[in-house]
C-alpha atoms as one frame of an Amber mdcrd trajectory, in Angstrom:
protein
 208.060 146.505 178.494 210.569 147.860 176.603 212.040 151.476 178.013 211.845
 152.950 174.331 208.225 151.672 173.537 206.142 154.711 172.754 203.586 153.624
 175.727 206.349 153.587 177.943 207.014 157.035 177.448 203.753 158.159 177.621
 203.359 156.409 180.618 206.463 158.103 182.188 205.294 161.768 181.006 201.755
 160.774 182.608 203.369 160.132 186.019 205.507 163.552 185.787 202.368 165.403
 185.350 200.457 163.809 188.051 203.735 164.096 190.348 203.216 168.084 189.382
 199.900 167.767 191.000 201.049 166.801 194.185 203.809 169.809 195.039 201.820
 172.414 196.947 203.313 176.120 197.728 204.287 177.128 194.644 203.080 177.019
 191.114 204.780 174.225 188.846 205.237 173.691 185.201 206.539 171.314 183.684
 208.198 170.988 180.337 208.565 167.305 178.982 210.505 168.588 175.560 213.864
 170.115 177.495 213.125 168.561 180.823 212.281 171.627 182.477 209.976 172.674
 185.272 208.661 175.830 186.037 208.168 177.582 189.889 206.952 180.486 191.424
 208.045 181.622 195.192 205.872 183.862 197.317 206.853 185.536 199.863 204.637
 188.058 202.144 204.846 190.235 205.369 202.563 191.958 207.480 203.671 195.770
 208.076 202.340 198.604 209.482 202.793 201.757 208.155 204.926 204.540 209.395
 203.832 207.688 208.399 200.217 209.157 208.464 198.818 211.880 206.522 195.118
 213.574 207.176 193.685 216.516 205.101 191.396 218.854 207.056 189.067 221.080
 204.768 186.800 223.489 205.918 185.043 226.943 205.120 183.780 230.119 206.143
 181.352 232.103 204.256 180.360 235.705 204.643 179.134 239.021 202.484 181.748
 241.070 204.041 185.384 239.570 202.604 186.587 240.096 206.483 184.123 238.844
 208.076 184.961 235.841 205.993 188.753 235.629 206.690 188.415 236.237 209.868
 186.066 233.481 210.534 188.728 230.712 208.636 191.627 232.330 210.694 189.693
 231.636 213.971 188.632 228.065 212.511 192.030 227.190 211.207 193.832 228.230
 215.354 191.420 226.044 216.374 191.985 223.307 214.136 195.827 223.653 215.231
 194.636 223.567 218.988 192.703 220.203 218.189 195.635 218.508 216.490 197.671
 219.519 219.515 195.686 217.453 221.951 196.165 214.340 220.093 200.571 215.356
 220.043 200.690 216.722 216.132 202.683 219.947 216.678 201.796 222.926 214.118
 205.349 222.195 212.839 203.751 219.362 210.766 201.046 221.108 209.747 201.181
 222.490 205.879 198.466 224.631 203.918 197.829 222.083 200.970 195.426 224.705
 199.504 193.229 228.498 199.775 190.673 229.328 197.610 188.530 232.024 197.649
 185.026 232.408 195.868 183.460 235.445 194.805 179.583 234.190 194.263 178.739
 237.985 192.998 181.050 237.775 190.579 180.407 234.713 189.428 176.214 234.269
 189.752 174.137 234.543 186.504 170.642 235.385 185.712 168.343 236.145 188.936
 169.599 233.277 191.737 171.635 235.223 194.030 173.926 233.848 196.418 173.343
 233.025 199.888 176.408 234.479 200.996 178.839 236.519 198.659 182.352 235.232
 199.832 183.192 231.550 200.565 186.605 230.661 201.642 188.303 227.182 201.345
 190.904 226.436 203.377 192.753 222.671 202.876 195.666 221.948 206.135 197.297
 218.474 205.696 198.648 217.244 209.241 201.070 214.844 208.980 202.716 212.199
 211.295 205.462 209.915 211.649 203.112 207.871 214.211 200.432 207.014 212.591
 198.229 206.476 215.513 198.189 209.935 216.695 196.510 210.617 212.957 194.122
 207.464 213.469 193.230 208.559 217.136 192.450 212.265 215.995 190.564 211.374
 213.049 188.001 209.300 215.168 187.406 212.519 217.415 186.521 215.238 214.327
 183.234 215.560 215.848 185.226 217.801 218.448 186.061 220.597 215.816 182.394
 220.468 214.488 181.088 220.782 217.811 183.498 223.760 217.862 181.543 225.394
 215.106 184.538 224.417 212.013 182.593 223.243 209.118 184.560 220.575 207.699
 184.303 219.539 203.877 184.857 215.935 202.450 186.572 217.461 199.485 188.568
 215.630 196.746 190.679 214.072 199.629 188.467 211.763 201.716 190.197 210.838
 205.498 193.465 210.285 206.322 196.011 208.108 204.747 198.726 205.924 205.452
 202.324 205.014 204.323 204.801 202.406 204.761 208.229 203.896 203.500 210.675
 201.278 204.321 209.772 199.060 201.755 213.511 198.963 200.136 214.634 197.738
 204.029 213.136 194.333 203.255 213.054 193.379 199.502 216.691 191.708 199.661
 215.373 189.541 202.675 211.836 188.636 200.836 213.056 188.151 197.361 215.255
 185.311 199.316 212.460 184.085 200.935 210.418 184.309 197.812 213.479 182.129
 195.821 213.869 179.454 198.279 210.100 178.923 198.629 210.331 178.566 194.227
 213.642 176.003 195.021 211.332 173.941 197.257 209.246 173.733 195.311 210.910
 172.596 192.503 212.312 169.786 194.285 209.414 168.581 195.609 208.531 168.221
 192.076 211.959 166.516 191.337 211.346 164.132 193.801 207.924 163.176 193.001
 208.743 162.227 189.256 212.137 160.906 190.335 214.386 163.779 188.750 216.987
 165.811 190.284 216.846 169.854 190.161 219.809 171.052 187.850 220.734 174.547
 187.389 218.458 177.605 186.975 217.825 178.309 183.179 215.779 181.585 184.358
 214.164 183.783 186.634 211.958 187.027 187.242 211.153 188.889 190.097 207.389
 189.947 190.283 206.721 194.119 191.539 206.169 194.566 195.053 202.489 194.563
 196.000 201.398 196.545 198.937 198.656 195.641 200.308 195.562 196.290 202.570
 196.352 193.484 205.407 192.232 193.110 205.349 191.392 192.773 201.911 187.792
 193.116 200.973 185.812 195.406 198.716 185.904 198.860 198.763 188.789 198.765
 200.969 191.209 200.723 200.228 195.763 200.239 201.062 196.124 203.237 201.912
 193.207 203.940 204.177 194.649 200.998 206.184 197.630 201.692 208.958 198.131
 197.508 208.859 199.470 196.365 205.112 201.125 193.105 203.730 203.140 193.049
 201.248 203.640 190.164 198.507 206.135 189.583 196.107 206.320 186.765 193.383
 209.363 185.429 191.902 208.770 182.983 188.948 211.928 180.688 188.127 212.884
 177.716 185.879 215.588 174.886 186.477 216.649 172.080 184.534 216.012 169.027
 185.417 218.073 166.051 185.245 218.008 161.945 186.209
């Protein structure tokens, strides 16, 4: 048949296309009209994270004002004393928040308060070992037992961090690049081309991610991550 026939062509585009089908690890598109194909890389590693943070709320109520600070002072030492047993010193210890309530002041029509004053105090212990947060979170039912009422609040448990993110972006965009390059010429060499030069390229944002995915889960509720990155490229290709 002759090379130029139109069938011939369209039999030679038909066999790119399926070619395309057959390259697995990255996603490929091709481009009959220039003779282009486009690839995306992947790269991903697990982490674990390397700080911890953990917001303790709790409250003391009382008619007498006091009475009331007297009893969050008492509860707050022995929140301290608790962190202390699981190795977070008081130095890393911050009031995130103090709020006191005057219910007299603030009730309307005839349902009076239970107790006048209710104080809110909000400590956020944090760690550069994230265990030590993990490991003192799962024992909370000591400070209740201790008589500290603890509040949910806005904050929910503790949280965790991974901070050295900008350590290993050069190494996984790399990784990320070659995997696109491999792929593109395991494309190449299923349709019989050869990879040319790179026309373009993009480097996806950094995704950091709960290492068990699944709903409701949350990243940051999770000391083990993984983080993804996704780098989409396009080379020529040539005969």
């Amino acid at each position: 048949m002759n090379p130029s026939h139109p069938l011939s062509n369209a039999l030679v585009s038909v066999a790119i296309v399926a070619a395309g089908a057959l390259v697995g690890g990255g996603l490929v598109r091709f481009r009959a009209a220039d003779r282009a194909v486009s690839v995306r890389g992947v790269s991903e590693r697990d982490v674990k994270a390397d700080i911890g943070f953990w917001p303790l709320r709790f409250v003391a109520s009382d008619d007498l004002l006091a009475r009331a600070q007297q009893k969050i002072e008492t509860d707050r030492r022995t929140v301290l004393r608790f962190l202390r047993r699981y190795d977070i010193d008081s130095s890393m210890v911050t009031i995130q928040g103090l709020e006191v309530q005057d219910n007299q002041a603030n009730a309307y029509g005839g349902n009076a308060p239970r107790a006048r004053y209710i104080i809110n105090l909000t400590l956020i212990a944090r760690s550069t070992d994230p265990e030590r947060i993990r490991r003192a979170s799962q024992a909370m039912s000591e400070l209740v037992d201790a008589g500290v009422v603890l509040q949910s609040g806005p904050y929910g448990g503790p949280s965790y961090a991974f901070t050295k993110l900008n350590d290993l972006k050069p190494a996984m965009v790399a990784e990320a690049t070659a995997s696109a390059r491999q792929a593109a010429e395991e494309f190449a060499k299923q349709s019989k081309s050869k990879v040319g030069g790179l026309r373009r390229g993009s480097q996806g944002v950094f995704e950091i991610l709960p290492r068990d995915q699944a709903q409701g889960i949350d990243e940051s509720s999770q000391i083990d991550k993984r983080l993804r990155v996704v780098t989409s490229l396009e080379y020529a290709l040539t005969n």
